[in-house]
N, C-alpha and C positions, 0 to 999 in steps of 0.2 A: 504494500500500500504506500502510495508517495505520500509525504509528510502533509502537505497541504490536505489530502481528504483525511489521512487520520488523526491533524489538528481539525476539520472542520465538524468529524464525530466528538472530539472533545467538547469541542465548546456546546453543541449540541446536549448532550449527558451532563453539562453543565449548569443549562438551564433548565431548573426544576417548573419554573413557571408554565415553560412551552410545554414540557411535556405533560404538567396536572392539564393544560389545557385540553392536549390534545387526548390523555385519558377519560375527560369529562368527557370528549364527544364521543367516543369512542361506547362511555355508558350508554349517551344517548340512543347511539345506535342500535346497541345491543339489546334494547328495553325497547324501544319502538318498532323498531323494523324486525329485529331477531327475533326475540318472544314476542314481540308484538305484544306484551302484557295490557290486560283488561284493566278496568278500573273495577277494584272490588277483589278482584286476584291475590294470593301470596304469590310470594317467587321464591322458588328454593335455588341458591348457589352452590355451586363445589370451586374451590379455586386454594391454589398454594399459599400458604401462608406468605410469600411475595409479592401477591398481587393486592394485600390490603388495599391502597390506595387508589386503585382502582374497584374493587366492589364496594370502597364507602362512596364513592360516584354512582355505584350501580345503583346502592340502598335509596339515594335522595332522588337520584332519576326515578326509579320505582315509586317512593310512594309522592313522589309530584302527581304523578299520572295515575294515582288513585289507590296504588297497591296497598292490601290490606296488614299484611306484613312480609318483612321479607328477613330467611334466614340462610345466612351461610357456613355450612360445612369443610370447614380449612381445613387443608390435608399439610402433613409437614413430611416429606420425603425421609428424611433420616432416620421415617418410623417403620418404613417400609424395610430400609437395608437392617435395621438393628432387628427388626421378625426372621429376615432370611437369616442373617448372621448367626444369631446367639438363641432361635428358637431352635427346639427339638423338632423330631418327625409330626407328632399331634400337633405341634403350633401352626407349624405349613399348612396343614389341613383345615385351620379354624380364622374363618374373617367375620364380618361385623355383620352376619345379617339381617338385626336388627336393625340397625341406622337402614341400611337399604329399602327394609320394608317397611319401616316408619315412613319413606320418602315417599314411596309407593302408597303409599294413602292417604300422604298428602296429596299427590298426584289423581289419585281418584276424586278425593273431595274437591278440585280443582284448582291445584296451582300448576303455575307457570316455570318452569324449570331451565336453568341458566346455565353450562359447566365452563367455566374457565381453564383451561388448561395450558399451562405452564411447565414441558418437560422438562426432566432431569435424563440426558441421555448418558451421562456418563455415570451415574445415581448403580447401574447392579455390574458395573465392568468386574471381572473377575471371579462374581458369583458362579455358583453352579448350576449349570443350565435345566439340571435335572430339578433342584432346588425352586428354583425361579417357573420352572411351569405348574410343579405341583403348587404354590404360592399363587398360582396365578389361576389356577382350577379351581381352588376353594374360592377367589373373589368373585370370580366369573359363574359360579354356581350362587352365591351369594348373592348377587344382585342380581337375578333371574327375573323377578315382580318387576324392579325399575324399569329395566332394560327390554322387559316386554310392552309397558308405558311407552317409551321413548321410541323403540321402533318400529313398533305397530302406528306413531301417530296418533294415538290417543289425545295427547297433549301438546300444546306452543312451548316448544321448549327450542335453545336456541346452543351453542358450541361455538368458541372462538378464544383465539391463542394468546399469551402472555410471554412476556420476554422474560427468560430468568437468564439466571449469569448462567447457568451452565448449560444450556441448548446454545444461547448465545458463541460461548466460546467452541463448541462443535463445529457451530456453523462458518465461522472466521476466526479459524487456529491460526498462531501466532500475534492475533492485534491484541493488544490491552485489553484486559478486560471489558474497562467503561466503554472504550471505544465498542466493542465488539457489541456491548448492550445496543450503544444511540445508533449503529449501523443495523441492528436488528428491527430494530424501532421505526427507523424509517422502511423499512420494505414491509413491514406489519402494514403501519400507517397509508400507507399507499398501496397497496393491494386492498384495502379495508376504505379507501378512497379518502379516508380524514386527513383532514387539511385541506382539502378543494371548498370549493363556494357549495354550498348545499348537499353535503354529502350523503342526506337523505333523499333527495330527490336524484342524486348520481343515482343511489343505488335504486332506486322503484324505475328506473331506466334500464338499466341493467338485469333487473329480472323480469322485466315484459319483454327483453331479449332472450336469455334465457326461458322463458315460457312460450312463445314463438317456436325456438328450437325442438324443448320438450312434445308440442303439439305437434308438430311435423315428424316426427320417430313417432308418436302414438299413432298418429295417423296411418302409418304403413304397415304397422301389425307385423312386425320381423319375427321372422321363427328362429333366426341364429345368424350371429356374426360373426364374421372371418377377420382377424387380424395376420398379416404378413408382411414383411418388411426385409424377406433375405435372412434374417434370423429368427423369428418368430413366425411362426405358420400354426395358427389355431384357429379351430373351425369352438365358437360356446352355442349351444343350444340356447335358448330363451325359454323359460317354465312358464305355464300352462298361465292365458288370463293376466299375465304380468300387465306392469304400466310403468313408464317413464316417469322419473322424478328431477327436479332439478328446480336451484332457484327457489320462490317462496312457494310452500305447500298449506292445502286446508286441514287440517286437524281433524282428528274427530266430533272433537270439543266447539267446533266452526270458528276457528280462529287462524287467519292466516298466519305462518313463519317461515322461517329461513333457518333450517336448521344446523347449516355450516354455514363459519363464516372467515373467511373468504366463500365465495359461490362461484364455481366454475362449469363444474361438471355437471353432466343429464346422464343418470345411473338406474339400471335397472335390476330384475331378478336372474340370476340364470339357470334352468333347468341342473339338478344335481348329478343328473347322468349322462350329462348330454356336453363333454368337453374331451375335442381330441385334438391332438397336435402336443408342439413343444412353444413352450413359452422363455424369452428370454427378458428378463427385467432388467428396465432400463436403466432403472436408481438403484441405490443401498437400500434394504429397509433397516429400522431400527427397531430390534425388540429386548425388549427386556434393559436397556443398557447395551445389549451388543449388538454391531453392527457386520450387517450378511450381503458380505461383497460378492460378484458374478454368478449371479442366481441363474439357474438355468430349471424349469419343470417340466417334466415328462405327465402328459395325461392321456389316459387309456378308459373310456368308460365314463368321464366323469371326473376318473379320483387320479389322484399324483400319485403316480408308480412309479416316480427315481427323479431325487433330487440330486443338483449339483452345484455347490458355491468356493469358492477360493479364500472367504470366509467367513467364520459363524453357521456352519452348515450345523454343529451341535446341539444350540441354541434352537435352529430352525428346527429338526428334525424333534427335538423334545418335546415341542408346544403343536408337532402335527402329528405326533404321537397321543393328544389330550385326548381324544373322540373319534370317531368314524367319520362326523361332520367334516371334521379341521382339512380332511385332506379331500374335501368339495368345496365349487366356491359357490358363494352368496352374494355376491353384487360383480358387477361387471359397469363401468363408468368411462363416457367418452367426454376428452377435454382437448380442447384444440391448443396448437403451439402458440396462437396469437394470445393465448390467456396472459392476464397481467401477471401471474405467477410464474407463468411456465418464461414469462418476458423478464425476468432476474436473469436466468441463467444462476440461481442458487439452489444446492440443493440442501433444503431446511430440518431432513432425518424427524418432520413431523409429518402425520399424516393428513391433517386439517390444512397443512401448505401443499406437501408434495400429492395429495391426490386432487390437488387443483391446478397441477403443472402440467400431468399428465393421463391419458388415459390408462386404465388399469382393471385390476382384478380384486376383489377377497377374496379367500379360503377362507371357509368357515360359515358361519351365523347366516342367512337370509334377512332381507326386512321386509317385515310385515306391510310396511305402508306400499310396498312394491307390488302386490299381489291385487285382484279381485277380490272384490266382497261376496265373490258370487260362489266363488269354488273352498271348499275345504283348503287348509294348507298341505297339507299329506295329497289330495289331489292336482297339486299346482306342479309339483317336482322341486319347491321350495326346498333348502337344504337348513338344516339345525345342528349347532354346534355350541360349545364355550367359547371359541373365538371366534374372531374377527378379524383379521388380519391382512391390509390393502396393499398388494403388490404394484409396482407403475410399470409398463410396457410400451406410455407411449412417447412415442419420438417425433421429430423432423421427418425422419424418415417412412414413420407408418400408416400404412393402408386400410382401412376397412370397410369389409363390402357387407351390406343388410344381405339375408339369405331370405327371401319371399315365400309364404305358405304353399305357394306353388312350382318353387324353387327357384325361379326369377334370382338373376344377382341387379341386384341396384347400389353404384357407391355411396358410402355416406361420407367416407375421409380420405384424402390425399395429401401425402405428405405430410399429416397431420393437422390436416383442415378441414374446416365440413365443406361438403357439397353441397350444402342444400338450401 
């Protein structure tokens, strides 16, 4: 970094003013447009004990606009490695399901739900892989009630990222700290649009663009899409009655939101047995703390029959070892190269950034809001698991053609752009 940009992120991290500023709008955002919170609503928050100073924006945003109360759930990281660390075998096995199903009823009774998230990617480096999935199978069993809330669409609930210092410093190894924060800061801020003249009406622009798009994929009724690119060549099936999402959604509850934020991508269901080809990903993913370099997946049927990475393949294979789901996907997500995310040229090792950079895959989980109202889920080809897990595949260079119920190819991407 030449001196000049990484004197102009100091001065930046400097001023606490600009940034509470641009945190307050950032509440705003997230309360208006995100949850789109009611007047008369709770909102429940999750967010790192880092981002105080942004959910006290959230709370005064919130009950400006009516909320009846709002509470937040502080997570502190260090409680997570001192569980792996220094519990026994039974502790691995034992998470909070209480707090989860408390939150799940407040979610019935009708609030609005907020998570902040703030990774620590460097937070489980060195843990054991084995350690860290069964740790990760009791949480993930443990918020089963939430997390069928959340992605069924039941509720306006809304997700978007926080800077800590140490995603921060993953993402720009080598700069100072501070600086690493104010340069994180700014690519937040700007993919999130704050800082522009009316960055609520950017974004209600922004998702009648995206809903535009969404409607043009529902419209064509795709039975499966082919990605290839000279290294990737995969045919996903699309499950039964499925529907495109993207951009701002109705709720159950009839309240519109935007449930990621940034908003890039239009992502749907994919049949669970319905995936063949090799998949090569185009980013790292980050799990656990570890990071799984030159991913490569083999699918036969459906399921991943031979994985390959250069590194963190341990890691991976442990947590697609959790269920029979993990090694099926559950969303499949198309994101053009023109994305203001994928327009850094950063790769952020989050999944709230990097599956708005590119087009991609899970393993694991289905959502619920992706499906028919009309069909059984066990009849859709919907797949079920403990994770969730978004793989990115798309590039500059990738193709994907809609496969037509009557087997018609029609393109939807070139070279990483829609056609349509």
């Amino acid at each position: 970094m030449s001196e000049r940009a990484l004197g102009g992120a100091r001065r930046a991290v400097r001023d606490p003013a600009d940034l509470d500023a641009k945190l307050e709008a950032l509440a705003s955002l997230c309360v208006t447009v995100g949850v789109n919170l009611q007047r008369g609503q709770e909102l429940v928050v999750s967010a790192p004990i880092e981002a105080q100073p942004l959910v006290r924006h959230v709370a005064a945003t919130a009950y400006r606009a009516g909320a009846r109360l709002v509470t937040c759930l502080y997570e502190d990281p260090h409680l997570v490695r001192a569980h792996l660390d220094h519990g026994d075998d039974q502790a691995l096995d034992c998470a909070a399901a209480w707090m989860s199903e408390a939150v799940a009823r407040a979610l019935e009774a009708g609030a609005g739900r907020l998570f902040i998230y703030g990774p620590y990617p460097d937070l489980l480096t060195g843990a054991d892989p084995q350690r860290i999935a069964r740790m990760h199978a009791a949480l993930a069993a443990s918020m089963k009630a939430e997390a069928a809330m959340t992605a069924g669409l039941r509720v306006n609930w809304c997700a978007i990222p926080f800077v800590t210092e140490s995603w921060a410093r993953m993402v720009r190894p080598g700069v100072p700290p501070d600086a690493a924060v104010a340069l994180l800061w700014d690519d937040l801020f700007d993919v999130l649009r704050i800082g522009e003249a009316d960055p609520i009406e950017r974004w209600q622009a922004h998702l009648r663009t995206l809903a535009a798009r969404r409607d043009a994929l529902e419209a064509r009724r795709i039975d499966a899409l082919h990605f290839y690119d000279g290294q990737t060549d995969i045919r996903i099936g699309l499950a039964r009655g499925h529907r495109w999402i993207g951009g701002a959604s109705i709720a159950a509850n009839g309240v519109q939101a935007v449930c990621n934020m940034p908003a890039e991508e239009i992502f749907t269901c994919p049949h669970r047995e319905r995936a063949e080809g090799r998949l090569v990903a185009s980013r790292p993913l980050a799990l656990g703390g570890v990071r799984v370099e030159g991913l490569v997946l083999t699918f036969r049927g459906g399921r991943i029959i031979d994985t390959h990475a250069t590194r963190g393949k341990e890691m991976l294979d442990a947590l697609l070892a959790s269920d029979e789901g993990a090694r099926r996907l559950g969303e499949v997500g198309l994101v053009p190269e023109s994305s203001r995310v994928a327009a850094k040229r950063v790769l952020y090792y989050n999944t709230l950034l990097d599956e708005n950079a590119a087009s991609h895959v899970a393993f694991g989980q289905s959502y619920a809001a992706c499906l028919s109202d009309d069909l059984a889920p066990e009849a859709t080809g919907a797949n079920r698991s403990s994770l969730h897990v978004d793989c990115m595949l798309g590039s500059a260079t990738m193709n994907v053609d809609a496969i037509l119920p009557g087997g018609e190819v029609e393109p939807l991407m070139r070279r990483g752009e829609f056609t349509l």
